[in-house]
C-alpha positions in Angstrom: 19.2 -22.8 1.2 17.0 -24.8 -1.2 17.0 -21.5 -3.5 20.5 -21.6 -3.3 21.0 -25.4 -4.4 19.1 -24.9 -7.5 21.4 -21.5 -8.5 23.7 -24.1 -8.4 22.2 -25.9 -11.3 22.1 -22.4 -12.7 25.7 -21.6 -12.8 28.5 -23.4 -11.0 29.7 -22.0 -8.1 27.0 -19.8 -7.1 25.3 -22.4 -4.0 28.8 -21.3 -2.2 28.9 -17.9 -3.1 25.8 -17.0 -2.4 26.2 -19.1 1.1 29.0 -16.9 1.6 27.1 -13.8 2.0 23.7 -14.7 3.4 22.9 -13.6 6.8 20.1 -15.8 9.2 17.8 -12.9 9.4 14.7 -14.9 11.0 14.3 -18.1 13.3 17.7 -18.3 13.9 18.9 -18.2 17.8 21.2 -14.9 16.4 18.4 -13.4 14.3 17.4 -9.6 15.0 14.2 -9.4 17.3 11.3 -6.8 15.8 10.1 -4.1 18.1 7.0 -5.3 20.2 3.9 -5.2 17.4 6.5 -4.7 14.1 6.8 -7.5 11.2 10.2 -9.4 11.5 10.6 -8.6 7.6 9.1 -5.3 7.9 12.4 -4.8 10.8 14.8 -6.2 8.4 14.3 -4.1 5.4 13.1 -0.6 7.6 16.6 -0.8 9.3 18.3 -2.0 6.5 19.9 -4.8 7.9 19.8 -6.3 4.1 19.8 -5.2 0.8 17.8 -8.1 -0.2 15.4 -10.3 2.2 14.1 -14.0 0.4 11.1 -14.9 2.5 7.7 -16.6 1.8 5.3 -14.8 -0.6 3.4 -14.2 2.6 6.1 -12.5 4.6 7.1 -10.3 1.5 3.6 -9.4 0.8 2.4 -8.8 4.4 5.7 -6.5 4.5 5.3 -4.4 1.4 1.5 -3.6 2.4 3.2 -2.4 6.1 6.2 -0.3 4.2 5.1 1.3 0.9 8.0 1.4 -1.6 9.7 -1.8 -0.9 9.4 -4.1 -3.8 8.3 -7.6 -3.9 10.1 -9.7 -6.8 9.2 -13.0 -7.1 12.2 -15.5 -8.3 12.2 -17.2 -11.6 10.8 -20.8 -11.9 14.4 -22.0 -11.9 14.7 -21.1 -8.8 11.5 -21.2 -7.0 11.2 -23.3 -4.0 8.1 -23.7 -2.2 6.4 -25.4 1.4 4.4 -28.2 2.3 2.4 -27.3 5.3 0.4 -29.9 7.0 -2.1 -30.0 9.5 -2.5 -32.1 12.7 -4.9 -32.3 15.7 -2.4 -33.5 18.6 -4.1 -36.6 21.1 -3.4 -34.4 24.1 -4.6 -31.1 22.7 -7.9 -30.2 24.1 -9.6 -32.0 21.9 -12.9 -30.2 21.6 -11.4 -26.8 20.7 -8.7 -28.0 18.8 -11.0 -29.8 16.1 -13.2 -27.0 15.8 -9.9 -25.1 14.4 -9.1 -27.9 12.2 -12.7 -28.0 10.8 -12.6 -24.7 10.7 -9.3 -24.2 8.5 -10.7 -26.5 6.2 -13.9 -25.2 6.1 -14.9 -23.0 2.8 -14.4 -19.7 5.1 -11.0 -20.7 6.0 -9.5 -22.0 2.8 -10.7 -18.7 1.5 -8.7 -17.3 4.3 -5.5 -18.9 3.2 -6.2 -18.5 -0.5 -6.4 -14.8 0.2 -2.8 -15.0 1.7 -1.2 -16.5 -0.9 -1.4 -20.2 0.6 -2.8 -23.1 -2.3 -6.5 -24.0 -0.3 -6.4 -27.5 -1.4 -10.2 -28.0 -0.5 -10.9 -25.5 -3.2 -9.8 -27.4 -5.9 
């Protein structure tokens, strides 16, 4: 929806146009369910569901090595939107192997990790 707020910007008219004819394709109560073992965006663009999917770098990347000839586009600055992910150790996790995850995502290792899946590995700055 952010993507569509800044085609606003773009040209008027287009946030409701384009709101219009999008379709809740993942994480929605409604979305299509994946066969067991198959990539949601993989699903979605195998069965043609869409003609066009927006989705994370990751998704579209992971999804284009699993179905050769689909084609990743990336959006123009203008509209590129992007995440903030954070990372947390909860008081009531078990707290031993939860912190060995957390030290281990930001250990060199795992920031390389994310780096090679398209995620900024802010410890490698």
């Amino acid at each position: 929806m952010e993507v569509f707020a800044k085609a606003e910007h773009v040209r008027s008219g287009s946030r409701a146009i384009l709101e219009r004819k999008a379709l809740t394709l993942t994480g929605g109560p409604t979305s299509p369910r994946p066969l067991e073992g198959r990539s949601v965006y993989v699903h979605v663009m195998q069965t043609r569901l869409a003609d066009v999917f927006l989705t994370y770098c990751t998704g579209a990347k992971a999804a284009a090595r699993d179905l050769p000839g689909l084609q990743v586009v990336s959006l123009p600055k203008t509209l590129a939107v992007g995440a903030d992910y954070g990372l947390t150790v909860l008081t009531r996790a078990q707290p031993e192997r939860a912190l060995k995850l957390a030290m281990f995502i930001l250990s060199l290792e795992g920031q390389e990790i994310l780096a090679r899946h398209g995620f900024t590995a802010p410890t490698r700055r």
